[in-house]
C-alpha positions as CSV (number, residue, x, y, z in Angstrom):
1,X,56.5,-37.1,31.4
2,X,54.7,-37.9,34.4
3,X,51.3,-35.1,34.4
4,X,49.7,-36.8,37.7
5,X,52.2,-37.3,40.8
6,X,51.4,-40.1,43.0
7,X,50.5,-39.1,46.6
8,X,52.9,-40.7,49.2
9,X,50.5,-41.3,52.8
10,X,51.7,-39.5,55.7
11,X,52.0,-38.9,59.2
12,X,49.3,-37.0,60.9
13,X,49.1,-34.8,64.2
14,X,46.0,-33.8,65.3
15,X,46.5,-31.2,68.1
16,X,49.6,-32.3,69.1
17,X,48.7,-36.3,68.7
18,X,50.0,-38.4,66.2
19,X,47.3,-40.2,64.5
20,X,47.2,-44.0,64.7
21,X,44.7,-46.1,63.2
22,X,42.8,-48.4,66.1
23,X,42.5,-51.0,63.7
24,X,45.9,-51.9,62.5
25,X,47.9,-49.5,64.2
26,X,49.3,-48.0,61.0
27,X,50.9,-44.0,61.3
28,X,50.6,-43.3,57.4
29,X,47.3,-41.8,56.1
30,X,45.8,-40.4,53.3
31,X,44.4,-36.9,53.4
32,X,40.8,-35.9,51.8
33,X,38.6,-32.8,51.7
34,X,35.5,-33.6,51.7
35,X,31.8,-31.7,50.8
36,X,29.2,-33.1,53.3
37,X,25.9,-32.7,53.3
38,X,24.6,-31.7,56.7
39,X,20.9,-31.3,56.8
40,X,18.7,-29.8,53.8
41,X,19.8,-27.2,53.3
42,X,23.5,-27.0,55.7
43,X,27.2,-27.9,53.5
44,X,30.2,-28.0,55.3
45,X,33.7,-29.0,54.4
46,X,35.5,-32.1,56.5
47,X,39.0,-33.0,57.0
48,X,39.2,-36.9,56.3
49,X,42.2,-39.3,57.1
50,X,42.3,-42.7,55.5
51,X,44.7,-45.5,56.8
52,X,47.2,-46.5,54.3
53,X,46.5,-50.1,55.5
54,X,43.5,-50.8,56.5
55,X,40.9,-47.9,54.7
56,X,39.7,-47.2,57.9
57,X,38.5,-43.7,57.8
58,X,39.0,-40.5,60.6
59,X,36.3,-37.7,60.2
60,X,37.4,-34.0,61.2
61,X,34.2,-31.5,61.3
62,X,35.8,-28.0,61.3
């Protein structure tokens, strides 16, 4: 039995876009939340995209 389901990259739209990587061109990403540290004392959550080819990484901000 399989506990831990390996994630399949996607496509991505980001307001109405599709998302290619400017490195290798790729369409299929990786999606990440992450916790970033924004000042002292400031915490915010950010959308991250990460090229299934290349790594190359997209930062949202919210």
């Amino acid at each position: 039995m399989k506990l831990f389901k390996k994630r399949e990259p996607q496509t991505v739209e980001v307001k109405g876009n599709p998302l290619v990587c400017p490195i290798c061109s790729n369409n299929l990403f990786w999606t990440r939340d992450v916790f970033v540290r924004k000042g002292l004392f400031r915490r915010e959550w950010s959308k991250t995209f990460v090229c299934s080819e290349c790594t190359y990484t997209f930062w949202f901000w919210s």
